[in-house]
VEXVEX-374526 format. One record per residue (C-alpha): residue number from 1; z, y, x. Coordinates in steps of 0.25 Angstrom, whole numbers. Layout:
N
(NUM; (Z; Y; X))
...
//
This chain:
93
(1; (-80; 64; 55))
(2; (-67; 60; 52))
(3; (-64; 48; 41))
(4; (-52; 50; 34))
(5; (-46; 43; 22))
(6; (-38; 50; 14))
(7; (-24; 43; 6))
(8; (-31; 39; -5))
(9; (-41; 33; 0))
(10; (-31; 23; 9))
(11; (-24; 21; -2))
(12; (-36; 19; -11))
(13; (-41; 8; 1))
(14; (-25; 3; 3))
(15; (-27; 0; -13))
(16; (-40; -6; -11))
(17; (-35; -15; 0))
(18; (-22; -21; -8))
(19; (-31; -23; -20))
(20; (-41; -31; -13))
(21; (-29; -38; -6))
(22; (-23; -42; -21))
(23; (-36; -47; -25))
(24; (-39; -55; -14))
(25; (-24; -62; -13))
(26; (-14; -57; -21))
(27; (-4; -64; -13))
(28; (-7; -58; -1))
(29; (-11; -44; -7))
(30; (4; -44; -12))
(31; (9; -48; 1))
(32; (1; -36; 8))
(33; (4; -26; -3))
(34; (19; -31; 0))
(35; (18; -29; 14))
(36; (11; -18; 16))
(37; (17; -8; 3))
(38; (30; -12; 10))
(39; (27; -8; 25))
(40; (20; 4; 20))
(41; (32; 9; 12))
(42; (44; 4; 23))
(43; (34; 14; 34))
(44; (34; 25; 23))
(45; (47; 24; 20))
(46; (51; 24; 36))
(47; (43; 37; 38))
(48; (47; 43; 26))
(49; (62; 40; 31))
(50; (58; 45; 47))
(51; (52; 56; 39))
(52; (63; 62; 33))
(53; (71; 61; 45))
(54; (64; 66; 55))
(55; (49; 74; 50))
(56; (39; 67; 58))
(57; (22; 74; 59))
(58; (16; 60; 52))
(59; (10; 67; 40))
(60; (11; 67; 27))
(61; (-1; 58; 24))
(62; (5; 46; 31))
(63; (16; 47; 19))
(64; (7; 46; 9))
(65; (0; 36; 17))
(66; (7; 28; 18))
(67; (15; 29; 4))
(68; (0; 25; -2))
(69; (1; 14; 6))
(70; (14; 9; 0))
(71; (6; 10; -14))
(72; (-6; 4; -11))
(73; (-2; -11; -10))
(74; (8; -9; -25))
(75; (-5; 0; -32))
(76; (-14; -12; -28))
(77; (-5; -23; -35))
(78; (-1; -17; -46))
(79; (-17; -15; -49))
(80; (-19; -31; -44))
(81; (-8; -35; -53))
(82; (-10; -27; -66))
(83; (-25; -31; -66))
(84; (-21; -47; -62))
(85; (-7; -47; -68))
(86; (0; -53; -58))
(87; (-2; -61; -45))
(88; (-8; -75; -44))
(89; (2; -81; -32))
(90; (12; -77; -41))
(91; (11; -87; -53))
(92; (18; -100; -51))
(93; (7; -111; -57))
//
């Protein structure tokens, strides 16, 4: 038997991930969500670009993938940062 996940459950686990992240350390889950939404999107946008100029076999799954992926980190904070209204390492004492 086979296990497969399907898109929205990565992106549903991606979204878990981050959130725990941002309630652990925001800090660091700001960093990560940074990092990572920025990665994601500079190899979307790369393939997308390769893509259009010469038409590869990767499927079209990987797109989607991948653009879930660039989502994930900015739909976790804007829920971390609506319910907590705003970040702790940000405020100067």
């Amino acid at each position: 038997m086979k296990f497969r996940l399907r898109l929205g459950e990565i992106f549903l686990i991606e979204v878990v991930f981050y959130l725990l992240c941002w309630l652990s350390n925001d800090y660091l889950a700001s960093m990560v969500s940074l990092i990572f939404g920025t990665l994601f999107l500079v190899i979307l946008l790369i393939s997308l670009v390769v893509e259009v100029i010469e038409r590869s076999r990767v499927p079209r799954w990987y797109f989607y993938f991948m653009l879930l992926s660039v989502i994930a980190p900015l739909l976790s904070a804007a829920v971390y940062l609506s319910i907590m209204q705003g970040v702790d390492w940000m405020n100067v004492n």
